[in-house]
N, C-alpha and C positions, 0 to 999 in steps of 0.2 A: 504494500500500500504506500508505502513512503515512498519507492522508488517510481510508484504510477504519480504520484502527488509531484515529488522534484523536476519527473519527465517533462508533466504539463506546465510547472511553472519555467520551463527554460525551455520550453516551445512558444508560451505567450510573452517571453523575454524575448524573442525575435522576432515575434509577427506585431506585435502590438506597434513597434514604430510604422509599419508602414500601414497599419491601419489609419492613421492620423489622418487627418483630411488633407486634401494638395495646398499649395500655396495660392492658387488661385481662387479655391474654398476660403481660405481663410481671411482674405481681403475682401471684403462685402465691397463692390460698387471700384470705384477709380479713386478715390479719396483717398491717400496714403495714411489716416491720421494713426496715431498709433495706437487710444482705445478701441478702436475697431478691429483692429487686429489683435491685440489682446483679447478681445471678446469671440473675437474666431477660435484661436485655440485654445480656450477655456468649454467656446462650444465642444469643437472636438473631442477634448480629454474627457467632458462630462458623458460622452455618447459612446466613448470605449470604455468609460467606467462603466454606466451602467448595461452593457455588452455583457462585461466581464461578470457581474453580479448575476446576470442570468445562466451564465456560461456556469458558473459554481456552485449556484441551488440545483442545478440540473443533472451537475456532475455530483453530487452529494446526493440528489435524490437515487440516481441509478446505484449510486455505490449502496448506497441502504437497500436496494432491490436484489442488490446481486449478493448481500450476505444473509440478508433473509432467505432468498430461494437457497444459498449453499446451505445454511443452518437447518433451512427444515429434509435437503436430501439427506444431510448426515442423520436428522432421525426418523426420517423414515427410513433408511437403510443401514442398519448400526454397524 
């Protein structure tokens, strides 16, 4: 389980930068000004954050599925 845990946190250590939005995402409009761009990649981060959040209840729910169903083979088959 810790080695499935480490796996996936140094696969989302690689993919997650280029999940980021492009740079022309993150400039709303021609206006250069620099709280719009700050507000872009705050957009961003917030949008892989909550990515991620679902990405980990999801993975937490299957892992609770898959020790369940092992648990009950072992008793139904001692």
């Amino acid at each position: 389980m810790k080695r499935r845990f480490a796996s996936v946190c140094c696969l989302l250590w690689f993919v997650l930068p280029h999940a980021q939005a492009c740079v022309g995402c993150r400039q709303p409009g021609t206006v250069m000004d620099p709280d719009l761009v700050t507000a872009g990649v705050a957009f961003s981060f917030s949008v892989i954050s909550l990515l991620v959040l679902v990405v980990v209840v999801l993975a937490g729910l299957t892992a609770y599925i898959a020790k369940t169903c092992q648990r009950l083979d072992r008793e139904k088959n001692p």
